[in-house]
Chimera marker file (.cmm) of the C-alpha trace (Angstrom):
<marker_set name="trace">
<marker id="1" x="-11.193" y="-2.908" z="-13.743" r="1" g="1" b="0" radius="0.5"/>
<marker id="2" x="-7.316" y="-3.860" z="-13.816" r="1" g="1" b="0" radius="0.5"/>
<marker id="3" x="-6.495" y="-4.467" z="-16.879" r="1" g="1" b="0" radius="0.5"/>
<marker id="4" x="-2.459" y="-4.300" z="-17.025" r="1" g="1" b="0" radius="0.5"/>
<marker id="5" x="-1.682" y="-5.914" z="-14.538" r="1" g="1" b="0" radius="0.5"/>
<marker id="6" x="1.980" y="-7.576" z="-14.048" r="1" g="1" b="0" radius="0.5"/>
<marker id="7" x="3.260" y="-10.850" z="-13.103" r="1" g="1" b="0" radius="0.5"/>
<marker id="8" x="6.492" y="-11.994" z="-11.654" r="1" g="1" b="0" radius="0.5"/>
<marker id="9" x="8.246" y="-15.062" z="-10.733" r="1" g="1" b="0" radius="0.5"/>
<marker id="10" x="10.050" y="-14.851" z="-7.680" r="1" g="1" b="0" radius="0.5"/>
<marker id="11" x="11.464" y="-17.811" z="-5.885" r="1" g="1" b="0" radius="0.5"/>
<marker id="12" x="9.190" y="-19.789" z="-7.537" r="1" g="1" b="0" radius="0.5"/>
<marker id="13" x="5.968" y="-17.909" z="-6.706" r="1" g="1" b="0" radius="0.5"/>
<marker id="14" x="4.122" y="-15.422" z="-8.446" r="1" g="1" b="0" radius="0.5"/>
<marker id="15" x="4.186" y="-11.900" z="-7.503" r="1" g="1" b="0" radius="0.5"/>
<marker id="16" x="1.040" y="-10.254" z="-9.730" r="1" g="1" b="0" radius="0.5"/>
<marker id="17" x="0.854" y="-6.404" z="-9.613" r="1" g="1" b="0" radius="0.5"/>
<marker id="18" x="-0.707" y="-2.962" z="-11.388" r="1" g="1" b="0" radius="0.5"/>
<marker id="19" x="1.202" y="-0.053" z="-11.097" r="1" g="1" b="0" radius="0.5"/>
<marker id="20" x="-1.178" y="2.230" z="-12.950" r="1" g="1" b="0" radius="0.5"/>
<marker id="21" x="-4.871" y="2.413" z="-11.800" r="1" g="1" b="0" radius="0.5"/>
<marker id="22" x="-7.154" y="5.651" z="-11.694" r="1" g="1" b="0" radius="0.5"/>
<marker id="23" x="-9.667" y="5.551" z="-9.487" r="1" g="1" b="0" radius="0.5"/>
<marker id="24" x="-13.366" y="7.666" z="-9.464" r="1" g="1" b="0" radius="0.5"/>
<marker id="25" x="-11.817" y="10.022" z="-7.278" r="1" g="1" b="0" radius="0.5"/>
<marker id="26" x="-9.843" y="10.410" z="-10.534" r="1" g="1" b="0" radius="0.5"/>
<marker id="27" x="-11.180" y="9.620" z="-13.921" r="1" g="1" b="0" radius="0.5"/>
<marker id="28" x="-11.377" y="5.754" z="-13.577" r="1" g="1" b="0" radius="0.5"/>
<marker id="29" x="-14.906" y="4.120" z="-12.509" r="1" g="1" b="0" radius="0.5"/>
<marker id="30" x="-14.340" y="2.590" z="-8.874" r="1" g="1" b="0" radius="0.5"/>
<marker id="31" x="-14.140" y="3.923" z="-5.820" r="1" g="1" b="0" radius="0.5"/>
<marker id="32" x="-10.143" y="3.256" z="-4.710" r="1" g="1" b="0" radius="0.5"/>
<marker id="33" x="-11.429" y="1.411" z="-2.027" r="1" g="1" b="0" radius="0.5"/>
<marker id="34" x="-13.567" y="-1.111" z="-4.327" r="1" g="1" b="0" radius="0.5"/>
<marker id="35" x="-10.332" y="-0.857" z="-6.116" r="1" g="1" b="0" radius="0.5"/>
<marker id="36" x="-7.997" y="-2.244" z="-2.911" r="1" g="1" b="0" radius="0.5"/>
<marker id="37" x="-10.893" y="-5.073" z="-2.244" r="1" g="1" b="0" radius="0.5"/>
<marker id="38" x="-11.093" y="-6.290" z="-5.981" r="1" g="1" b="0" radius="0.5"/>
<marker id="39" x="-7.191" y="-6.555" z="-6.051" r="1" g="1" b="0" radius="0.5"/>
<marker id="40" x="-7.282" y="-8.586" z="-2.675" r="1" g="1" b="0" radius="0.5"/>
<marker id="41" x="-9.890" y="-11.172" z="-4.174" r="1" g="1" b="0" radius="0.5"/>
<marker id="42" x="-7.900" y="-11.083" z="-7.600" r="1" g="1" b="0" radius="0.5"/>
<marker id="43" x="-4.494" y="-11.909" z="-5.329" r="1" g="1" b="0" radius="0.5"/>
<marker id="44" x="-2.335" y="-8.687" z="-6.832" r="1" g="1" b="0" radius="0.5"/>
<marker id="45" x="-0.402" y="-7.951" z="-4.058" r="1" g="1" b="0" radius="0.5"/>
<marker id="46" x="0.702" y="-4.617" z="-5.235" r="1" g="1" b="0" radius="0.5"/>
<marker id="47" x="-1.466" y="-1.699" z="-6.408" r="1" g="1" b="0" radius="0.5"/>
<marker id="48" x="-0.555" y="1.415" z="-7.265" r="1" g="1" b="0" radius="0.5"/>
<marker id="49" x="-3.572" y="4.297" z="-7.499" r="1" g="1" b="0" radius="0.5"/>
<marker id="50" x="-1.842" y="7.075" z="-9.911" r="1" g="1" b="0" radius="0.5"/>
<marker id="51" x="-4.847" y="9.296" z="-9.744" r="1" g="1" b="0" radius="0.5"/>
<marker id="52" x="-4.849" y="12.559" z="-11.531" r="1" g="1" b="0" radius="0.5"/>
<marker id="53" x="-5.479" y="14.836" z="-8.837" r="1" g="1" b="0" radius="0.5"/>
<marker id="54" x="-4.929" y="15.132" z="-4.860" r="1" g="1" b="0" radius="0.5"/>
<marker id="55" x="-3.620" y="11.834" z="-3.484" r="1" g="1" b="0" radius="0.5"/>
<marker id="56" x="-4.833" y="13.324" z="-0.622" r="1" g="1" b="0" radius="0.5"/>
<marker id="57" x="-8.496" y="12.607" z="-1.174" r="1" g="1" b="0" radius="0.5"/>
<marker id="58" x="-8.056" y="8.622" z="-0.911" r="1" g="1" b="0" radius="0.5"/>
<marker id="59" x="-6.934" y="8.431" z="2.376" r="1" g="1" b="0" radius="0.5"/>
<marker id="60" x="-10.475" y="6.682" z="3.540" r="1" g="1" b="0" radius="0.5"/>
<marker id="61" x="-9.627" y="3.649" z="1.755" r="1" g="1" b="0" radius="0.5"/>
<marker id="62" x="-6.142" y="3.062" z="4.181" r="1" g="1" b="0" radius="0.5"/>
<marker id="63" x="-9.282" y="1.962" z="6.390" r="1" g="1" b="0" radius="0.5"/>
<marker id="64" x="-9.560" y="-0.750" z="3.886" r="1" g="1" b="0" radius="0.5"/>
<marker id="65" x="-5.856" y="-1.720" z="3.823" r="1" g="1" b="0" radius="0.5"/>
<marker id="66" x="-5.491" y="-2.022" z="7.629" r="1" g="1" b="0" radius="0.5"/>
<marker id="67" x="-8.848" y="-3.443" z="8.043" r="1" g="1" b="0" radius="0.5"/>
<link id1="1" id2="2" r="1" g="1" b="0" radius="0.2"/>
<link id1="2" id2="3" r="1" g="1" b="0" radius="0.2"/>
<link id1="3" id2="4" r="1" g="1" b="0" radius="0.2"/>
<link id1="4" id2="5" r="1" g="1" b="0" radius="0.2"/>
<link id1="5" id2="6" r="1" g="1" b="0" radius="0.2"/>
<link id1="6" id2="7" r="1" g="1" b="0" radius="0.2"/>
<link id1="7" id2="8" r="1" g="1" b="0" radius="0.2"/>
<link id1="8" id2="9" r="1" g="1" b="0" radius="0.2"/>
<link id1="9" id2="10" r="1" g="1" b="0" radius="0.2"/>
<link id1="10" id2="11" r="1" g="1" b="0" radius="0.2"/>
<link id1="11" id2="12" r="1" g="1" b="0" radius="0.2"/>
<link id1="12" id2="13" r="1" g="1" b="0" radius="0.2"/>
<link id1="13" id2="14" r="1" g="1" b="0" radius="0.2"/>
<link id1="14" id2="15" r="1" g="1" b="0" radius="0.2"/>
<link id1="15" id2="16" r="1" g="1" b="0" radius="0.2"/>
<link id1="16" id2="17" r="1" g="1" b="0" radius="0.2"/>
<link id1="17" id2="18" r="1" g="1" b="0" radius="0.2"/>
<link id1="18" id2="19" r="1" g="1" b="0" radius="0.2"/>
<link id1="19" id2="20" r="1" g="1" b="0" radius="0.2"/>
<link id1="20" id2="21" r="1" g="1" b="0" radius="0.2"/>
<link id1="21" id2="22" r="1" g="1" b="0" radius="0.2"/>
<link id1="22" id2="23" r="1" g="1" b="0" radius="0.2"/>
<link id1="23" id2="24" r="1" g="1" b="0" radius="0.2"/>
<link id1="24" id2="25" r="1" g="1" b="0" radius="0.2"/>
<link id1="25" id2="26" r="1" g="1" b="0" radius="0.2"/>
<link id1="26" id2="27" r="1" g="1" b="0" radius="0.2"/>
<link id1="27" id2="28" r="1" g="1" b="0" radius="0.2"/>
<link id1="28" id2="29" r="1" g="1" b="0" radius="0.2"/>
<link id1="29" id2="30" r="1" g="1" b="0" radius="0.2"/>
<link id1="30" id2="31" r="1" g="1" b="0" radius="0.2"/>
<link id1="31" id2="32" r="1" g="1" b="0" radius="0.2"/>
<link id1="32" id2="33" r="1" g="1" b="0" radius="0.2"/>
<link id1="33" id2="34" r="1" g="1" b="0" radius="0.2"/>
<link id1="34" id2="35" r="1" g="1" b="0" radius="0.2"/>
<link id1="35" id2="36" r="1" g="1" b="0" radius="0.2"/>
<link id1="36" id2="37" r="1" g="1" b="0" radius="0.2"/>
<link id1="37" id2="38" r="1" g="1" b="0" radius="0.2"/>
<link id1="38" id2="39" r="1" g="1" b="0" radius="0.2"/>
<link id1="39" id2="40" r="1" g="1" b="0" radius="0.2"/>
<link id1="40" id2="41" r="1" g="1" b="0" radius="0.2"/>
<link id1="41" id2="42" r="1" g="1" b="0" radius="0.2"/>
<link id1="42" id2="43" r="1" g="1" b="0" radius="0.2"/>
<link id1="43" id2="44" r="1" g="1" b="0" radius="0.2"/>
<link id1="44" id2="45" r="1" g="1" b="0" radius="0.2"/>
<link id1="45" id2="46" r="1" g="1" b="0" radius="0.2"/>
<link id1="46" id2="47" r="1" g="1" b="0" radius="0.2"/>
<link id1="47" id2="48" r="1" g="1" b="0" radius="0.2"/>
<link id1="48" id2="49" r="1" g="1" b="0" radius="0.2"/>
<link id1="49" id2="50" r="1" g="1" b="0" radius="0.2"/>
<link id1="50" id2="51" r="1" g="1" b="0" radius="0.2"/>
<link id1="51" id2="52" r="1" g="1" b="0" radius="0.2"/>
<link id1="52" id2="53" r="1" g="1" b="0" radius="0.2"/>
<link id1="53" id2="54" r="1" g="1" b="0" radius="0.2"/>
<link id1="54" id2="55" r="1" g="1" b="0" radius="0.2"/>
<link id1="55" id2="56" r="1" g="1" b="0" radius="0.2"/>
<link id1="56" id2="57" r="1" g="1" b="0" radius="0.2"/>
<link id1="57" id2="58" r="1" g="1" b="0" radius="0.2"/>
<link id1="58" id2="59" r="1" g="1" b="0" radius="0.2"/>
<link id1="59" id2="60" r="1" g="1" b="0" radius="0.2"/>
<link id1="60" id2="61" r="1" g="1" b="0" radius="0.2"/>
<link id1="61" id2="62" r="1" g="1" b="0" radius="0.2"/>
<link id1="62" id2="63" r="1" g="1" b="0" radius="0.2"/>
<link id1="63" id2="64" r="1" g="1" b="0" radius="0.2"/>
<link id1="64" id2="65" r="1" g="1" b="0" radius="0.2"/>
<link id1="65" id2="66" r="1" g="1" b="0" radius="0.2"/>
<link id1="66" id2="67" r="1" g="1" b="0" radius="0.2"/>
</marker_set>
């Protein structure tokens, strides 16, 4: 699902991120919601959906986020 993801060392913790995830809104396989929850359980703490189309459409998963 996130497959190039990053990791950091800052102060001595880890900071693990993906800057580069499609979503099925786009031409990637999960929903960006199931996207936000699986990077939650997986601890990266910074996702970025680059979708190839209107942004617009994943507003429902900002539900998710300030759930």
């Amino acid at each position: 699902m996130l497959y190039n993801f990053l990791s950091i060392m800052i102060n001595g913790g880890v900071l693990m991120m993906d800057l580069h995830v499609h979503s099925s809104v786009s031409d990637g396989s999960f929903c960006p919601e199931d996207l936000i929850l699986y990077a939650q359980i997986h601890g990266i703490t910074t996702l970025a959906i680059a979708n190839l189309c209107n942004m617009l459409l994943i507003l429902p998963c900002l539900c998710v986020i300030l759930a």
